[in-house]
C-alpha positions in Angstrom: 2.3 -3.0 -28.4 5.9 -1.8 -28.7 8.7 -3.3 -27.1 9.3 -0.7 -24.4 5.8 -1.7 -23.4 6.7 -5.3 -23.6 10.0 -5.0 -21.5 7.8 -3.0 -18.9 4.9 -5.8 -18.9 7.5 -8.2 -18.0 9.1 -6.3 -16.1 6.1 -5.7 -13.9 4.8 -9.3 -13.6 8.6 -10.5 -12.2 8.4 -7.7 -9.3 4.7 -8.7 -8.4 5.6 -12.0 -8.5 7.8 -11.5 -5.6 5.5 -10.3 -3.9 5.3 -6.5 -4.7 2.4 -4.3 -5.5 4.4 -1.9 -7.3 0.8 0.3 -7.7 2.4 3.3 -7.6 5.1 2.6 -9.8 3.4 0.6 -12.3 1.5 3.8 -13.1 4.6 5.9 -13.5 6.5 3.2 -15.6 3.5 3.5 -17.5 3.4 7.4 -17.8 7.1 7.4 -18.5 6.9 4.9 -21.0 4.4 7.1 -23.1 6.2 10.1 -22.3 9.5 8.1 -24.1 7.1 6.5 -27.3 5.9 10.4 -27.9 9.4 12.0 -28.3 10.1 8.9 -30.2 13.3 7.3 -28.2 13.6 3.7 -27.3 16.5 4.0 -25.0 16.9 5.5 -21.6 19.6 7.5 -20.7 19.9 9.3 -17.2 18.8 12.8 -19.1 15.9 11.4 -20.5 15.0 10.1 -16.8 15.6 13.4 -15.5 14.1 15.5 -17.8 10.8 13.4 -17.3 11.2 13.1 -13.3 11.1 16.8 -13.3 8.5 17.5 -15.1 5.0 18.7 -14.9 5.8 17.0 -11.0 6.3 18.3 -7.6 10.0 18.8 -6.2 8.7 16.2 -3.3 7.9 13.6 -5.6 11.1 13.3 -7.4 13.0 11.0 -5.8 10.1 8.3 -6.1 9.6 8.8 -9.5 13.5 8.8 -10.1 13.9 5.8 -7.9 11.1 4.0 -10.4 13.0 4.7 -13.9 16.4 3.5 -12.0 14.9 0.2 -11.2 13.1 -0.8 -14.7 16.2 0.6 -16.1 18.4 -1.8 -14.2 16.2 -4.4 -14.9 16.8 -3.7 -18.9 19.7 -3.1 -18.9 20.9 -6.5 -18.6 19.3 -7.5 -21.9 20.8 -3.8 -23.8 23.8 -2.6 -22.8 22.7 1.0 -24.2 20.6 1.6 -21.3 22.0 3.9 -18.7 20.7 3.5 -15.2 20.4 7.1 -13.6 23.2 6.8 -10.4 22.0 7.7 -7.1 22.4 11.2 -5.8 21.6 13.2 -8.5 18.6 14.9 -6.8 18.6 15.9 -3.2 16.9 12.7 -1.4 13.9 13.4 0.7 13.9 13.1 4.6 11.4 11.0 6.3 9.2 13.3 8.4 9.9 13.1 12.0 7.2 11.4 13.6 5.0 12.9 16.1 5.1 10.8 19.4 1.5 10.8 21.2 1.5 10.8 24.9 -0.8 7.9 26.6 -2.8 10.5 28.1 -3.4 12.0 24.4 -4.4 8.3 23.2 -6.5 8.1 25.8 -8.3 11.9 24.8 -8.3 10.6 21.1 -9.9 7.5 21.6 -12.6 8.5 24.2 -13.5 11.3 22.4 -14.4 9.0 19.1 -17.9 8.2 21.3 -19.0 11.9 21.2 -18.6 12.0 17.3 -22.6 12.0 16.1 -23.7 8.9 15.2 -27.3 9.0 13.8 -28.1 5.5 14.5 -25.2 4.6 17.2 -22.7 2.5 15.3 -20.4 5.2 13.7 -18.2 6.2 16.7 -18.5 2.9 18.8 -16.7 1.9 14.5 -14.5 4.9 15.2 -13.5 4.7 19.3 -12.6 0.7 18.4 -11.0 1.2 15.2 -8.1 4.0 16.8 -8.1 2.2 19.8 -6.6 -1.1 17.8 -4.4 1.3 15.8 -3.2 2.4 19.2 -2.7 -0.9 20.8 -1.4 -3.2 17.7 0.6 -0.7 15.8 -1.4 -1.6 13.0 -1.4 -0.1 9.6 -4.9 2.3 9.0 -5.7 0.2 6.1 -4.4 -3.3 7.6 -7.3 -2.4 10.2 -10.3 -1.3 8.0 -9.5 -4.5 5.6 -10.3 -7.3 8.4 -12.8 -9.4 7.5 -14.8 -11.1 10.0 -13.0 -14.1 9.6 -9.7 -12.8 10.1 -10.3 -11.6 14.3 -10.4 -14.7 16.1 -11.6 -12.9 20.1 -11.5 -16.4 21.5 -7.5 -17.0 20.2 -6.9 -13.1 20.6 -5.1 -13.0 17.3 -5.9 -10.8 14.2 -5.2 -12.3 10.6 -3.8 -9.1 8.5 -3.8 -10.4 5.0 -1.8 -9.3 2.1 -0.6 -5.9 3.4 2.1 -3.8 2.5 5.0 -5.6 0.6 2.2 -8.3 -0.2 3.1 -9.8 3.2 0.4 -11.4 5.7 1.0 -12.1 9.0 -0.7 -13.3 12.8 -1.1 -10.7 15.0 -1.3 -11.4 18.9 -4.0 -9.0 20.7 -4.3 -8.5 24.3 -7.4 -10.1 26.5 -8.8 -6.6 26.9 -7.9 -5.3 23.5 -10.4 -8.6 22.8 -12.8 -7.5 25.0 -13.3 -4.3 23.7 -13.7 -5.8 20.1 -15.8 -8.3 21.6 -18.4 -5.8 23.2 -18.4 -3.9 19.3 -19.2 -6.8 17.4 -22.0 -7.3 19.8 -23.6 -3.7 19.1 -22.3 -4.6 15.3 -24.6 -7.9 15.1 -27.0 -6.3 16.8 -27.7 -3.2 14.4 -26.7 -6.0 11.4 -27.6 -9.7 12.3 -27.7 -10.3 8.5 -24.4 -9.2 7.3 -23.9 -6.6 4.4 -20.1 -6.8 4.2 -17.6 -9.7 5.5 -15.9 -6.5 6.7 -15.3 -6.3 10.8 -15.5 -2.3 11.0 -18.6 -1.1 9.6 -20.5 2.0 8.7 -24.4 2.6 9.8 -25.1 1.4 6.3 -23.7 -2.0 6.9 -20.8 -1.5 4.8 -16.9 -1.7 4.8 -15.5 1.4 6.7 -13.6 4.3 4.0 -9.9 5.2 4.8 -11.5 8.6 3.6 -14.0 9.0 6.4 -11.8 7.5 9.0 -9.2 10.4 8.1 -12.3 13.0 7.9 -13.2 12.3 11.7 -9.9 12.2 13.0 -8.9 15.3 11.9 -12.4 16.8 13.3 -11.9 14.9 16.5 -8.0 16.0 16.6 -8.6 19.9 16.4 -11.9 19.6 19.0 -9.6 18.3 21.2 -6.5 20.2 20.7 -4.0 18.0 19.1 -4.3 19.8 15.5 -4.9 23.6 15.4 -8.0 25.0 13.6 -7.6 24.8 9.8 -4.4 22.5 9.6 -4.5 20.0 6.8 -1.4 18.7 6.2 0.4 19.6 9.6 -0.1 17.9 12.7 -0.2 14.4 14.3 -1.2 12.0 11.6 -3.1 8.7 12.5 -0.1 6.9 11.1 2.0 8.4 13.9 -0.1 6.0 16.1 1.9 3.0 14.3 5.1 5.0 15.3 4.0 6.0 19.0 3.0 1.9 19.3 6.8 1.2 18.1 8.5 3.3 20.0 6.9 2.7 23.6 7.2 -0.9 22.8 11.6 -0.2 22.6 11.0 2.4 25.6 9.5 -0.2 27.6 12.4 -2.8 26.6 14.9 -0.4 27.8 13.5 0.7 31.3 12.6 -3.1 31.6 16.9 -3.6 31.3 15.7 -6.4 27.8 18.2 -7.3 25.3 16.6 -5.0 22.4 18.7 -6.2 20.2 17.7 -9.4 20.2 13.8 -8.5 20.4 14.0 -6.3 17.3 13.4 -8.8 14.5 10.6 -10.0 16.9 9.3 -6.3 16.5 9.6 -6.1 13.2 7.8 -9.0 12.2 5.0 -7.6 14.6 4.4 -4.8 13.0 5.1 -6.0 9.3 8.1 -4.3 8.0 9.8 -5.7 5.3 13.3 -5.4 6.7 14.6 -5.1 10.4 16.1 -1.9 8.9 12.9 -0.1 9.2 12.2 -1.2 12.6 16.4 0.0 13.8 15.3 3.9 12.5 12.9 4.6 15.6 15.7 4.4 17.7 16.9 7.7 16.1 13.6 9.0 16.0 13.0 9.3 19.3 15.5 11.4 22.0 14.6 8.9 25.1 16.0 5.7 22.6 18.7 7.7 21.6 19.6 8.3 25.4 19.0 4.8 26.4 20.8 3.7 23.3 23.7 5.4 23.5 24.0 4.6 27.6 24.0 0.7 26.0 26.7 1.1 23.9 29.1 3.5 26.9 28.8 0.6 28.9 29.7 -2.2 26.3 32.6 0.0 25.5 33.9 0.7 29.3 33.4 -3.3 29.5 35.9 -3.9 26.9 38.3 -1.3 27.7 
């Protein structure tokens, strides 16, 4: 093995072992790596980055593969002065999609209408109608819900342990009484259709087995266009189940407002709820929403008229 491929093995293990994944950039470390060992260079300069970043790649996906080369360039460069670390800017940076903001009454259309999906033996959409409703009502993560083990959903503590989720974080997630009753009255039907357990997963298919992000995504978009929130045919545009993390978030602020609370003091508490790895992420829903701008900025005239 050469000792590009060395550097990047270390490299690797030392940001896992702080708890990142790095899945996605391990795999383009790797690919650029190769790319580097074929045209023969040991060194990486910002032009080799950039020539390789652009490359047989999507316009969208430059940034992240940019952003990967800057950070195990950083990393070597303090060992070889020779390494350049491509500076920031150089490529137009890509905005976070604005998210789309479902109503209660649309949550309520979403989830209801998960118990008319077809379900040959009756499990499938009592899986899918509990499933979107605890995305709904915990802000969870897709895949933080479909990994629960049976283990981790404690009904008689209403709390859910999420274990090692994004960032390599785990964390106790409060549920509400009748958020645990409706989990409650699914694991009945669960055990009852599977009193000997295939999977320690808690969301199961009719074959006994761990729910797929892939079929989850499959019946929401069916489920979204019969019922109006996608149009016929739309793919990639839309409300995304992942904009049920961002609806939780942002009703959660909305309610702190109209309620008169100190949001600034409740955001880390929201932030550790919903897993984020920095406060940071939980402070840009208040521009992504107009209401928390309004209520926002009506917070801030008045701390500035009371030191005036």
């Amino acid at each position: 093995m050469s000792p590009l491929y060395d550097a990047l093995e270390r490299y690797i293990a030392m940001r896992r072992g702080f708890g990142h994944k790095l899945r996605c950039e391990a795999y383009l470390l790797i690919r650029f790596v190769a790319h580097m060992e074929r045209l023969g260079e040991t060194i990486i300069t910002s032009k080799l980055a950039l020539e390789w970043v652009t490359k047989e790649a999507g316009r969208l996906t430059w940034p992240g593969r940019l952003s990967a080369v800057r950070g195990f360039a950083r990393h070597l460069s303090s060992t070889d002065p020779r390494t350049e670390v491509p500076p920031r800017g150089i490529l137009p940076h890509r905005r976070r999609r604005t998210p789309y903001i479902y109503s209660s009454q649309e949550i309520r259309t979403l989830i209801d209408a998960m118990l008319t999906v077809h379900s040959a033996k009756g499990l499938h959409r009592w899986t899918f109608h509990c499933v979107f409703g605890l995305l709904a009502a915990t802000g969870l993560r897709v895949g933080e819900a479909l990994k629960l083990e049976r283990d981790d959903v404690d009904l008689d503590a209403g709390v859910l342990t999420v274990r090692d989720s994004k960032f390599g974080k785990s964390r106790v997630v409060p549920i509400h009484s009748t958020t645990a009753s409706v989990l409650a009255d699914y694991v009945a039907r669960r055990d009852a259709q599977w009193p000997t357990p295939r999977s320690p997963a808690f969301f199961i298919g009719e074959q006994g087995r761990a729910m797929e992000y892939s079929a989850i995504n499959l019946v929401f978009q069916t489920v979204s266009r019969q019922i109006g929130l996608r149009h016929p045919g739309d793919a990639y545009r839309g409300p995304r189940i992942h904009d049920l993390r961002h609806s939780y978030a942002v009703a959660t602020l909305v309610r702190w407002y109209r309620a008169g609370e100190d949001v600034e003091q409740w955001l880390p508490v929201l932030s550790t709820y919903l897993g984020h790895s920095g406060i940071g992420c939980t402070y840009w829903y208040l521009s992504a929403c107009p209401e928390l701008m309004g209520h926002a900025a009506s917070r801030l005239e008045a701390r500035w008229e009371a030191l005036s």
